[in-house]
C-alpha positions as CSV (number, residue, x, y, z in Angstrom):
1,X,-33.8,-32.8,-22.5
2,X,-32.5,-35.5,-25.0
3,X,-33.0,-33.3,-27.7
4,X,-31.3,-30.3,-26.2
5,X,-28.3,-32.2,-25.5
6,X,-28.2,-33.6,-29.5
7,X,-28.5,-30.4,-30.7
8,X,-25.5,-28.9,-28.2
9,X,-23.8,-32.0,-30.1
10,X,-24.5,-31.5,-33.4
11,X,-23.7,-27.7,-33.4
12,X,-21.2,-28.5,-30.9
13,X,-18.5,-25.9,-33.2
14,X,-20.7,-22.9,-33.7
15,X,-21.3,-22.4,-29.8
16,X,-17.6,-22.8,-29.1
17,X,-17.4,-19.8,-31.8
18,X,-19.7,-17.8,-30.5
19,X,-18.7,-18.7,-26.7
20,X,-14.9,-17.2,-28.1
21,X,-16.5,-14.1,-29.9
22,X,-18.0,-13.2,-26.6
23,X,-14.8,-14.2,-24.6
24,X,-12.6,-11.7,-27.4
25,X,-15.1,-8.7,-27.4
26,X,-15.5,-8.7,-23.3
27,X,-11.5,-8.6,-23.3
28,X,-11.0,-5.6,-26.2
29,X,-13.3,-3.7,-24.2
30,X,-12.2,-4.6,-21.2
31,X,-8.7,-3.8,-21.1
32,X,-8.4,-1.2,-24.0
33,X,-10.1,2.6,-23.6
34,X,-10.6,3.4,-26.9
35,X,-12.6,0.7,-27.7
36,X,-14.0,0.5,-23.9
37,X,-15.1,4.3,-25.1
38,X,-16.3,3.3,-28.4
39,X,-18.8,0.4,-26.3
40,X,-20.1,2.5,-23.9
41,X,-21.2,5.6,-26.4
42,X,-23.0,2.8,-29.1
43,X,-24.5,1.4,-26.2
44,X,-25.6,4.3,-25.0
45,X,-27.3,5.7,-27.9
46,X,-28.8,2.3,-28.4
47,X,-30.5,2.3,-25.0
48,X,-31.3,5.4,-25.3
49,X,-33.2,5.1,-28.7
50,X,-34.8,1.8,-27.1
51,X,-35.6,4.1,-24.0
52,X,-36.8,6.8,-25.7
53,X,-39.4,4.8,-27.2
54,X,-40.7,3.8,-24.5
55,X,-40.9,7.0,-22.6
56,X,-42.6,8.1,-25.5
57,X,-45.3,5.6,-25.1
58,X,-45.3,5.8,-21.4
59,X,-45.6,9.5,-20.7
60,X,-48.6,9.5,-22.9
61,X,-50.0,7.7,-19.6
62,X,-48.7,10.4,-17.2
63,X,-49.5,13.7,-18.9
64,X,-51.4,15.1,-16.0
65,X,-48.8,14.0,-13.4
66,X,-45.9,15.5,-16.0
67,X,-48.4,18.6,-16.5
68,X,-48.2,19.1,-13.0
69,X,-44.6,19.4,-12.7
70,X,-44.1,21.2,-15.5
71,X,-46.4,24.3,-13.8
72,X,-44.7,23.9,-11.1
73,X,-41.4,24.2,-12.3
74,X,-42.5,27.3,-14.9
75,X,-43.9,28.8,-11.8
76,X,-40.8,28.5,-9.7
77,X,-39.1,29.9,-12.7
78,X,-41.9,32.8,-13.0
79,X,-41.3,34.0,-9.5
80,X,-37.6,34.3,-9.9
81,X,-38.2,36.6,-13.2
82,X,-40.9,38.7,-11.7
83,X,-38.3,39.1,-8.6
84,X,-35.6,39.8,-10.9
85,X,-37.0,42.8,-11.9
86,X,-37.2,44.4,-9.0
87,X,-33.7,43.8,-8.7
88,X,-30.7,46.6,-9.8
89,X,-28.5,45.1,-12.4
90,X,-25.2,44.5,-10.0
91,X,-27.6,42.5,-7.9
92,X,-28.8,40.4,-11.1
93,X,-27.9,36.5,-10.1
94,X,-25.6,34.8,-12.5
95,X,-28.6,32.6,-13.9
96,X,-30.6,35.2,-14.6
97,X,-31.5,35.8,-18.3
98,X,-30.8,38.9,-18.3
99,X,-26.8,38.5,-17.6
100,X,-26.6,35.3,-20.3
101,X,-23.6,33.7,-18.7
102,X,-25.1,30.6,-18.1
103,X,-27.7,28.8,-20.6
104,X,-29.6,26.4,-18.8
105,X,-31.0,23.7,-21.4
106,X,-33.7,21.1,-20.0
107,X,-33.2,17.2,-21.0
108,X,-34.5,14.0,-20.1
109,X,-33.1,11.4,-18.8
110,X,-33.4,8.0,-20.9
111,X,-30.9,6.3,-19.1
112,X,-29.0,5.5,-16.0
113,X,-26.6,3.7,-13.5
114,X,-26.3,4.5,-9.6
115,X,-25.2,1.1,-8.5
116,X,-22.0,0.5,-9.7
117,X,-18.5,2.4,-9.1
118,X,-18.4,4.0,-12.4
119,X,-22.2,5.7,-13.1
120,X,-23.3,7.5,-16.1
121,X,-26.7,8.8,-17.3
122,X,-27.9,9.2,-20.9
123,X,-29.6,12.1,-21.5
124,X,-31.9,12.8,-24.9
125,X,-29.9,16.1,-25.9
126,X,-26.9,15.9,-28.0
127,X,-24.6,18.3,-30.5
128,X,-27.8,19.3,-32.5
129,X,-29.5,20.9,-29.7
130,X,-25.5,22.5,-29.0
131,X,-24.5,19.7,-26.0
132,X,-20.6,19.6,-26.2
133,X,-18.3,17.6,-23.3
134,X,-17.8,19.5,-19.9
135,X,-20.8,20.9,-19.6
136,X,-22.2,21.0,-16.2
137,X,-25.7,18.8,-15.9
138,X,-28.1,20.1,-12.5
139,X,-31.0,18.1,-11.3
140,X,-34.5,20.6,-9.7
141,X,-32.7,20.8,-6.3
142,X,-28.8,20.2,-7.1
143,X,-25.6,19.0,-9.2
144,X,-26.0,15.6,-11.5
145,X,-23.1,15.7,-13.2
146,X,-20.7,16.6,-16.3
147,X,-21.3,15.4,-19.9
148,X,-18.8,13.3,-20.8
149,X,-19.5,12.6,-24.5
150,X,-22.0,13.9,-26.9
151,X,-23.8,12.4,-29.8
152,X,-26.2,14.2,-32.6
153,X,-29.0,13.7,-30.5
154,X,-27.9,12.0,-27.1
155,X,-25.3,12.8,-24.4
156,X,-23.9,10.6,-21.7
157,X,-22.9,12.1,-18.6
158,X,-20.4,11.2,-15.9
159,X,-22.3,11.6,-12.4
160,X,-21.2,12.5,-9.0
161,X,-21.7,8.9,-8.6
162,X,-18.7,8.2,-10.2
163,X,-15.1,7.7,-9.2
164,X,-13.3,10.1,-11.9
165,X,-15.9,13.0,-10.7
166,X,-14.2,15.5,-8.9
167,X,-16.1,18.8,-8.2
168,X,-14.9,22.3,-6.3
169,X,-17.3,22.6,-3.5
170,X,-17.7,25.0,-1.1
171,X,-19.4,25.8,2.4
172,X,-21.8,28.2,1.9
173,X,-20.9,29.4,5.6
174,X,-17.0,29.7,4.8
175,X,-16.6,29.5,2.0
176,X,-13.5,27.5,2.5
177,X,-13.8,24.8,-0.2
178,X,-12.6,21.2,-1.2
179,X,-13.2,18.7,-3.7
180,X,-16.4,16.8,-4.0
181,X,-15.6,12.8,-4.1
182,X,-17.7,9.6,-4.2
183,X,-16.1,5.9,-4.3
184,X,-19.2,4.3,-3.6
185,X,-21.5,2.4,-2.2
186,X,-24.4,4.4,-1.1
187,X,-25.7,6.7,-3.6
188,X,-27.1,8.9,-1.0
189,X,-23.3,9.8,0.1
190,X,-20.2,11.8,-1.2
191,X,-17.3,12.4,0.1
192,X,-15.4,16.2,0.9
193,X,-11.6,15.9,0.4
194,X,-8.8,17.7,0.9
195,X,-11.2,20.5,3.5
196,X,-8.1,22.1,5.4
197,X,-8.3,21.3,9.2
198,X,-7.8,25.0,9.5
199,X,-11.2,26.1,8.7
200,X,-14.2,25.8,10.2
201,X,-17.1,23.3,9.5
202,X,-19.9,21.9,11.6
203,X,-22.6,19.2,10.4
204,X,-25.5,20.7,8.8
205,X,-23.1,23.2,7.1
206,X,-24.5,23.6,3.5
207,X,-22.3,22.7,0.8
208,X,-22.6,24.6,-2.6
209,X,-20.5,24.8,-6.0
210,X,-17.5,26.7,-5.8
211,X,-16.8,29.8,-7.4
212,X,-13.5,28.2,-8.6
213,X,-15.8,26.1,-10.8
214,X,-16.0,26.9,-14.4
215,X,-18.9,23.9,-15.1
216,X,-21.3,25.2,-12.7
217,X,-22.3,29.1,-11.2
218,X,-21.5,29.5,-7.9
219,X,-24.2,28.4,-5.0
220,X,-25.8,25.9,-6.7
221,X,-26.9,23.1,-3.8
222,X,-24.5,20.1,-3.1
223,X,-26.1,18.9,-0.2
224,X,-25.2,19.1,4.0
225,X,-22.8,18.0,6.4
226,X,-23.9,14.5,7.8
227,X,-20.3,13.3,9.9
228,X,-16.7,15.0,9.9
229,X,-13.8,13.6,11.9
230,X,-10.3,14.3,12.3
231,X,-7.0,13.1,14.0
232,X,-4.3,14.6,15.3
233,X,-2.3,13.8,12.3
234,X,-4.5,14.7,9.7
235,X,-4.2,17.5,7.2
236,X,-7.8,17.2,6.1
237,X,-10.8,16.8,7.5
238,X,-12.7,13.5,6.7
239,X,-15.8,15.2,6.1
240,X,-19.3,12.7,4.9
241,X,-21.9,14.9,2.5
242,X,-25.7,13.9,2.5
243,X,-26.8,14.9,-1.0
244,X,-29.9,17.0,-1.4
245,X,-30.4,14.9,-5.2
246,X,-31.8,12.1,-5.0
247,X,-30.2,10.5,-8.3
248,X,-32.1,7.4,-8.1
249,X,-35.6,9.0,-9.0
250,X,-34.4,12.0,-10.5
251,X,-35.7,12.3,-14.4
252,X,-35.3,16.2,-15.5
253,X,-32.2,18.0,-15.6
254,X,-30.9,21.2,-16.9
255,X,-27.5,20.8,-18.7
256,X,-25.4,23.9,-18.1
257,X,-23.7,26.5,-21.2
258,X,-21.0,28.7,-19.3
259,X,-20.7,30.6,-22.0
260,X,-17.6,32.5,-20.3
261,X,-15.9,28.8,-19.5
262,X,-14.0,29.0,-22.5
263,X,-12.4,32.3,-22.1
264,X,-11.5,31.3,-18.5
265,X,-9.8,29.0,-19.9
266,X,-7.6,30.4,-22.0
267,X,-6.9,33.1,-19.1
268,X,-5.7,30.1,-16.8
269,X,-3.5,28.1,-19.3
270,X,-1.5,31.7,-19.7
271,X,-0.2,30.9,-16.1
272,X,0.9,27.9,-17.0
């Protein structure tokens, strides 16, 4: 202990430093976006290097459980195709192959957050594999997310679990929509704003992607109605969604290419 203490004294000057340099970085980042921006994208292709790794080593280990789900998946994905072509062409289902509208490329995730306000996962597909920002990212059973930022070979993406997210949603019964919400704690839970008080909705009612929505096709799952309420002087419904993904274990995800997003765009901004 004697020793510790004579060597805090002796380099007494260098841990002040150091104790500053941390104090200086934590407030650049803190209070300006840029460099806040800069942080979190070196970070996360640090991490998710560092993760990779280890993946690497540990799915060696879990081949036949990976195997598995990989069979089951391509099965899944079989029956859809052999069903598709049974199928007339204006029946065809937007994430068909055969229509080409969507592109549906499969990542891994190699890192995340769902504890915190503000949650982001890192996924190990970037610009080279033709990732760009506002893609829509889908889990096997529902939304993730939207990629914020892409690298050359990773791409972070700003989750449902995350206060900035703000998704068109719909119920599948309805189809009377609103806007998909989360501001925490339980990563179980979203909210469903602004759902007009003049349309109907029950709990249990499905809700799915909009149509309005230009990052995801139409239908895909959300989750179900767990509470609503309402006063006499509210506009909106306060409406509590139970999400069908489970973001805490999920590891595989399929980022989304609307490849029609772009001329949408351009369409909409002509109204403005």
């Amino acid at each position: 202990m004697q020793n510790l203490i004579l060597l805090f004294l002796r380099y007494n000057h260098f841990f002040v430093f150091l104790l500053l340099e941390i104090l200086c970085l934590f407030l650049i980042v803190r209070y300006n976006g840029s460099q806040r921006d800069i942080w979190l994208n070196s970070s996360s292709i640090l991490t998710g290097n560092i993760t990779n790794t280890f993946d690497t080593w540990t799915d060696y280990f879990n081949l036949r459980e990976e195997a598995f789900k990989l069979a089951t998946e391509n099965a899944k994905l079989k029956e859809k195709l052999y069903n598709l072509q049974k199928i007339s062409p204006s029946n065809i289902d937007s994430l068909a192959i055969a229509n080409q509208q969507y592109l549906l490329i499969p990542a891994k995730i190699t890192s995340k957050s769902i504890n915190v306000l503000d949650n982001y996962f890192t996924l190990n597909r970037g610009r080279k594999h033709g990732i760009q920002p506002d893609m829509g990212v889908i889990g096997k059973t529902g939304i993730i997310g939207i990629v914020k930022s892409s690298s050359e070979d990773f791409s972070r993406v700003l989750t449902i679990l995350h206060r900035q997210s703000s998704i068109v949603a719909a119920n599948k019964r309805t189809n009377a929509f609103g806007t998909l919400k989360w501001n925490g704690p339980d990563y179980r839970f979203a909210k469903l704003e602004a759902y007009s008080r003049h349309e109907l909705i029950e709990v249990g009612d499905t809700i799915v992607t909009s149509e309005y929505s230009n990052h995801f096709p139409e239908g895909v799952m959300i989750g179900t109605v767990k509470e609503k309420s309402l006063s006499k002087s509210d506009y909106f419904y306060n409406i509590t969604i139970a999400l069908i993904n489970n973001l805490h274990t999920e590891k595989h995800v399929y980022i989304i290419d609307n490849t029609s997003r772009q001329k949408q765009l351009v369409v909409e901004s002509e109204d403005e």
